[in-house]
VEXDREN-2710 file (C-alpha; in Angstrom, 1 decimal):
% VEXDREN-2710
k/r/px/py/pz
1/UNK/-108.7/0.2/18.3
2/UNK/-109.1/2.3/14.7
3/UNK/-106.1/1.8/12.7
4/UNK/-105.0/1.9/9.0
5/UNK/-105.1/-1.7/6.9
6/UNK/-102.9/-2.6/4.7
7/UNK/-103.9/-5.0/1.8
8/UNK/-100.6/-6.6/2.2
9/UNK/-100.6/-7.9/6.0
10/UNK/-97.0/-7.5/7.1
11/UNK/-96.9/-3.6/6.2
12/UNK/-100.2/-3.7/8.5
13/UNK/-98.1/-5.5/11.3
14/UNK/-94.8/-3.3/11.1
15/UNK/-96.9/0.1/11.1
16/UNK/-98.7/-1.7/14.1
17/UNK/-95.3/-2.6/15.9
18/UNK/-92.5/-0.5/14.3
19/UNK/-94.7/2.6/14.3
20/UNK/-94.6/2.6/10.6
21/UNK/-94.2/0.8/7.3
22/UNK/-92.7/2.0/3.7
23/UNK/-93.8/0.4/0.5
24/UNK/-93.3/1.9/-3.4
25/UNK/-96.1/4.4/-4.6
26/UNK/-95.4/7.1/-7.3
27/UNK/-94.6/6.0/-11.2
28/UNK/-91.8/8.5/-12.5
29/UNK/-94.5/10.6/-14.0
30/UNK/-96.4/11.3/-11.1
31/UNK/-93.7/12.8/-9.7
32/UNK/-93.1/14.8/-12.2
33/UNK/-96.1/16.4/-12.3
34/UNK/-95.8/16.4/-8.0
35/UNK/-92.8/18.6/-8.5
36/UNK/-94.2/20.9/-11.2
37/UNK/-97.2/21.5/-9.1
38/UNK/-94.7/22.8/-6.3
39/UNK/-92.5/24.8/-8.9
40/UNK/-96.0/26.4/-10.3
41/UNK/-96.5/28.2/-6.8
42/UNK/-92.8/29.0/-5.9
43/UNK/-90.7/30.6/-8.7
44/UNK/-87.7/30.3/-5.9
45/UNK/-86.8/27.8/-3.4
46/UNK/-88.1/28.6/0.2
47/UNK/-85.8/29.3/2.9
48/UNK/-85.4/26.5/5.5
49/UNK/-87.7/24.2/6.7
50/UNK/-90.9/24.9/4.7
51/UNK/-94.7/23.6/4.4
52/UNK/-97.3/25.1/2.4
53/UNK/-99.8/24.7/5.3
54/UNK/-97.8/27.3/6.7
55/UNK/-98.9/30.2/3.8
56/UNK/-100.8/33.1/4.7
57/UNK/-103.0/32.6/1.8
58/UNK/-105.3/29.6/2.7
59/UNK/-106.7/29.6/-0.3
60/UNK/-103.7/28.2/-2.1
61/UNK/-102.8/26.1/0.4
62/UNK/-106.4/24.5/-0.6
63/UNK/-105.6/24.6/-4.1
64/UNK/-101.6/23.1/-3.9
65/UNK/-103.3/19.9/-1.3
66/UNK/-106.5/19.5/-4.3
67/UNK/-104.2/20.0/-7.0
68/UNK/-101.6/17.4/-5.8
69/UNK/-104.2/14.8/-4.1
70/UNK/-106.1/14.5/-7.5
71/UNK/-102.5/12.6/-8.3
72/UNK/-102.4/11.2/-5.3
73/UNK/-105.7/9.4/-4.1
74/UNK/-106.0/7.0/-6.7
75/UNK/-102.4/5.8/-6.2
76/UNK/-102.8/5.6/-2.1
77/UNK/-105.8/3.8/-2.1
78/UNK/-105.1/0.9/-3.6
79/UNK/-102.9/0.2/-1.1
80/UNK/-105.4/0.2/1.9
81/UNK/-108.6/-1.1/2.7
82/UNK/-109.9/1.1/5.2
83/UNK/-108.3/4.7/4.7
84/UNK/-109.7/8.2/4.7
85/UNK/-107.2/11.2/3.4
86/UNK/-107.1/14.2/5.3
87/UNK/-105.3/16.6/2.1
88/UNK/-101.3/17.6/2.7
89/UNK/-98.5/19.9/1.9
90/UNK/-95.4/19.9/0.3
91/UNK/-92.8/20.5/2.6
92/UNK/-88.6/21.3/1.6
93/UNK/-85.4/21.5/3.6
94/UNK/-82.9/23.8/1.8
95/UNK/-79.5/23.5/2.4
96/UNK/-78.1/24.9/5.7
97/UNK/-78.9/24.6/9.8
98/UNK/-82.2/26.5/9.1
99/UNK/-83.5/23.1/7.4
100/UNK/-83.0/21.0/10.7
101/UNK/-86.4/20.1/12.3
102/UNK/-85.8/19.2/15.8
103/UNK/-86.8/15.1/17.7
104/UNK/-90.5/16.1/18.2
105/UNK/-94.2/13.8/17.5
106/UNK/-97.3/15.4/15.4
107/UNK/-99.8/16.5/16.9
108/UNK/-102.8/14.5/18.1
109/UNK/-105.6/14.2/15.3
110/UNK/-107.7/11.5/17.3
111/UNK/-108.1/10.1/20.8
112/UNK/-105.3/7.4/21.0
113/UNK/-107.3/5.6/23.0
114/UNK/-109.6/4.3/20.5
115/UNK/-107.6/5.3/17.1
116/UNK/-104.5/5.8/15.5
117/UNK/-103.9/8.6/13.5
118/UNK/-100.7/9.0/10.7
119/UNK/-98.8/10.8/8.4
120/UNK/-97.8/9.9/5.0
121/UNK/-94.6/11.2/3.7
122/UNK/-93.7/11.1/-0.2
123/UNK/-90.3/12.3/-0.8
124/UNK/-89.9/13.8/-4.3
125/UNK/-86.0/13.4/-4.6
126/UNK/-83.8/10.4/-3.1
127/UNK/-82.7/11.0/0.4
128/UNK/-80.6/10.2/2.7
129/UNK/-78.2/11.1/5.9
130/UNK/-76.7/13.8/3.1
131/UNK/-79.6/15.5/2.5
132/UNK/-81.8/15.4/5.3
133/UNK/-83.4/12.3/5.4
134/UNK/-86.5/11.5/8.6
135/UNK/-84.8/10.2/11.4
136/UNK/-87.7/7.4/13.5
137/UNK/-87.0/6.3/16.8
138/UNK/-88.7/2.9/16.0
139/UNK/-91.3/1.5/18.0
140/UNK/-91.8/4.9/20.1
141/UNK/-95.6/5.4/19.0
142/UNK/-96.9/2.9/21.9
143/UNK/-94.6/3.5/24.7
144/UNK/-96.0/7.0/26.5
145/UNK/-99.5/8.6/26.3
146/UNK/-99.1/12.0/25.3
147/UNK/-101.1/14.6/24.2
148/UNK/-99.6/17.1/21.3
149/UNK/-100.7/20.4/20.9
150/UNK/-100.0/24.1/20.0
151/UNK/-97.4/25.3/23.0
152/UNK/-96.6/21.8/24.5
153/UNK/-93.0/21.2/23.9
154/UNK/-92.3/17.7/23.5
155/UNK/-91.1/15.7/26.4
156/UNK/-87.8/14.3/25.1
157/UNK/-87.1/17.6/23.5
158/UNK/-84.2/18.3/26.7
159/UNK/-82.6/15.2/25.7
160/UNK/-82.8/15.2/22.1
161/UNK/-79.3/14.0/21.5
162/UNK/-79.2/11.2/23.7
163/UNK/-82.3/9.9/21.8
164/UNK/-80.6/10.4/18.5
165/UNK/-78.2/8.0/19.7
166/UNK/-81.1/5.4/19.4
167/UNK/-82.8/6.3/16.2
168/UNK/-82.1/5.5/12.4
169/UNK/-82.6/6.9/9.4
170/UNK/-85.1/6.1/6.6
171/UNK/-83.2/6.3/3.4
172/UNK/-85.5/6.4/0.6
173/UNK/-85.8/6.5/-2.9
174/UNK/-88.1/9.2/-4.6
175/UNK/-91.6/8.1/-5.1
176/UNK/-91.5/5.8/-2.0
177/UNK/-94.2/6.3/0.8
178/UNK/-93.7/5.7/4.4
179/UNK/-96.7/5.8/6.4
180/UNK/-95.9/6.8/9.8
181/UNK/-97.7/7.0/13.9
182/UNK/-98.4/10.2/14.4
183/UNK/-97.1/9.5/17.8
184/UNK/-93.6/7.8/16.0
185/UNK/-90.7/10.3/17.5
186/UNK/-88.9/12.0/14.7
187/UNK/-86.3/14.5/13.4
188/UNK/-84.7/15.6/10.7
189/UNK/-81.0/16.8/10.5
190/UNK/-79.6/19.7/8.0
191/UNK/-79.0/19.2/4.5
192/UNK/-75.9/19.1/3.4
193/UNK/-76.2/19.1/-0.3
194/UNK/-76.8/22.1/-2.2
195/UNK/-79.9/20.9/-3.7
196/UNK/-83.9/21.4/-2.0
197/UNK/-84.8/18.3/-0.8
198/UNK/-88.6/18.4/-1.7
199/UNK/-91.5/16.1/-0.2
200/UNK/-95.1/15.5/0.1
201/UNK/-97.1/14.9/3.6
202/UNK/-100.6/14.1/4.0
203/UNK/-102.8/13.4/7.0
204/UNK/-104.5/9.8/7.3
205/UNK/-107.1/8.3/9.7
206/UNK/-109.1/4.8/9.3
207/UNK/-112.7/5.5/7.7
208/UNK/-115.0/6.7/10.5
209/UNK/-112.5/7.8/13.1
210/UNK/-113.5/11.1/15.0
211/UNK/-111.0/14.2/14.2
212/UNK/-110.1/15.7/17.5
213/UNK/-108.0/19.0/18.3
214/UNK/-106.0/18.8/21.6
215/UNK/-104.4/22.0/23.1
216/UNK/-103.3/22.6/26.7
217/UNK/-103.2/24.8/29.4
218/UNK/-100.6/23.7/32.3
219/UNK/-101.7/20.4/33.3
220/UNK/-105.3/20.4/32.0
221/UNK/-105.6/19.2/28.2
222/UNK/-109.0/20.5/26.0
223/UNK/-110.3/18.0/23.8
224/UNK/-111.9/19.7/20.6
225/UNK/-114.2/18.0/18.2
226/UNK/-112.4/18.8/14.3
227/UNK/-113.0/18.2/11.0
228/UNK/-110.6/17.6/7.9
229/UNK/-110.3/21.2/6.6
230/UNK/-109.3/22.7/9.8
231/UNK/-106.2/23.2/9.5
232/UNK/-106.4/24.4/5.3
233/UNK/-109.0/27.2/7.5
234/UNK/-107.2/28.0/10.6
235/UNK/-103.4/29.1/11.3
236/UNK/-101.8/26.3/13.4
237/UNK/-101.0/28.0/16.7
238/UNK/-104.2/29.9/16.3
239/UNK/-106.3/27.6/19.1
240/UNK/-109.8/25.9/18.6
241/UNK/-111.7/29.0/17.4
242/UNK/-115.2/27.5/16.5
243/UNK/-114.8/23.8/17.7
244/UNK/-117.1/22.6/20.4
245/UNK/-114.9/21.7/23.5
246/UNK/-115.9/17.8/23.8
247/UNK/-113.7/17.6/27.2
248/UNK/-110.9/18.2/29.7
249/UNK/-108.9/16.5/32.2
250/UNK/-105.5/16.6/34.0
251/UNK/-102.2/14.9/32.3
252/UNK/-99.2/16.6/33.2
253/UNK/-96.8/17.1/30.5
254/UNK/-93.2/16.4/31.9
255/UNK/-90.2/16.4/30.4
256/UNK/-88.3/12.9/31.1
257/UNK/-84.5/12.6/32.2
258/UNK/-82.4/10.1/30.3
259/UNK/-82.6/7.4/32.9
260/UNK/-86.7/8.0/32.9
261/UNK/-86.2/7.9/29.0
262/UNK/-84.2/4.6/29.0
263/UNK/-86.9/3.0/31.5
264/UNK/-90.0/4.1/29.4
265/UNK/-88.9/3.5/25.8
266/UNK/-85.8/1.7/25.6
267/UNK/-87.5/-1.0/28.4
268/UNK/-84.6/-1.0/30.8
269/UNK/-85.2/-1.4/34.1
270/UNK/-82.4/0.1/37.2
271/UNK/-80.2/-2.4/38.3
272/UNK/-80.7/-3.0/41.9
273/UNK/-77.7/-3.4/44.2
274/UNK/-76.3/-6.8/45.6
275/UNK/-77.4/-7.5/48.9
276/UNK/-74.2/-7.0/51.1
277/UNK/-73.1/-9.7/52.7
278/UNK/-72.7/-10.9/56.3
279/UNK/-69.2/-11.9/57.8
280/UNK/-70.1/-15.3/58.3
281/UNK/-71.6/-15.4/54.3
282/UNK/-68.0/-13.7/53.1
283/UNK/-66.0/-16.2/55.2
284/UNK/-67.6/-18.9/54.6
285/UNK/-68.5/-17.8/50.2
286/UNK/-68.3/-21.3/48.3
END
């Protein structure tokens, strides 16, 4: 199995275990210039939830990744020994329910099977439950195989809020990383401040892992062969286009009931029933 290395061994054992790791990245001048990068290209604070891979104009969404990942690199890859960067987006909640991003994983961006791909998140301001802080149902990364896709709603989606029930929130200070699973189940809830709460997310993959773009069509699943721009060139729910179809298969995509939920991530198994008891055994119990 491909996955990310840590120099420091016990972030490389939580993001193998927990699903993810957080350790201290940015210097106070770094974001600085982070957030006057962002404030360049917006003279006013998006609406909602908001990613600049989500612009029309893929040309700046190209120059905002470049522009902010000439910061960036040197800092991340001290960290690891065996990392390749994919380029990222800033992304902002402002205030209000239109900022909530539902319980939901990333998609796929390499065969599981063989490799683990991962998202690092830089949060530009402080933040918490107040203003919107991720919400990680730990340890979810290894518990199903799942495939993740344009139009494939997420299994647990149905049952999002008895799920919540079992996550926490990562409370972190600005210029913090956390690296996370792109198969870590997460959300976000609305801001309740009246300040953006502005971030940073970049796509990660250990050195040599294949890209792969997975979409699917009632129970069958396409396997794509990608490459790192893909998504800077392409609108997300616009499909493949030009990448070679490497395979497909069958994997129904299901959404689970709480007690299916409880049994597959939260390991708890049905009680079974007491055998009932003869008459001699109940007249006769010690």
């Amino acid at each position: 199995m491909k996955r990310v290395i840590f120099h420091e061994s016990a972030l490389t054992e939580q993001l193998k275990n927990d699903g993810y790791a957080t350790f201290d990245l940015l210097r106070e001048h770094d974001i600085e210039a982070m957030t006057a990068i962002f404030k360049e290209y917006h003279t006013s604070d998006p609406e909602g939830f908001y990613a600049t891979t989500h612009l029309d104009d893929k040309e700046k969404r190209k120059i905002l990744s470049d522009k902010a990942m000439s910061i960036l690199s040197c800092r991340i890859e001290k960290h690891f020994e065996n990392i390749q960067l994919l380029g990222g987006a800033f992304i902002s909640k402002a205030p209000g329910e239109k900022g909530i991003l539902p319980l939901h994983q990333d998609w796929n961006l390499v065969d599981e099977k063989v490799a683990r791909s991962y998202n690092l998140w830089i949060p530009l301001v402080d933040v918490n439950e107040e203003n919107g802080a991720m919400r990680i149902l730990v340890g979810s990364h290894c518990k199903q195989e799942t495939y993740r896709g344009p139009q494939v709603p997420p299994v647990l989606y149905p049952i999002s809020n008895e799920v919540d029930k079992h996550m926490v929130s990562l409370n972190m200070k600005r210029g913090e990383a956390v690296l996370y699973d792109h198969a870590l189940w997460h959300s976000s809830p609305q801001n309740q401040t009246h300040e953006l709460r502005l971030a940073f997310v970049l796509g990660v993959v250990p050195q040599d892992a294949d890209l792969k773009y997975y979409q699917q069509n009632g129970d069958t699943v396409e396997e794509y062969a990608s490459h790192p721009n893909f998504f800077f060139e392409n609108d997300r729910e616009s499909g493949p286009n030009d990448l070679p179809l490497v395979r497909s298969f069958q994997h129904p995509n299901s959404f689970l009931s709480k007690e299916e939920f409880e049994r597959i991530y939260l390991d708890k198994t049905e009680a079974k029933p007491e055998p009932k008891k003869g008459f001699f055994q109940r007249l006769f119990r010690n």
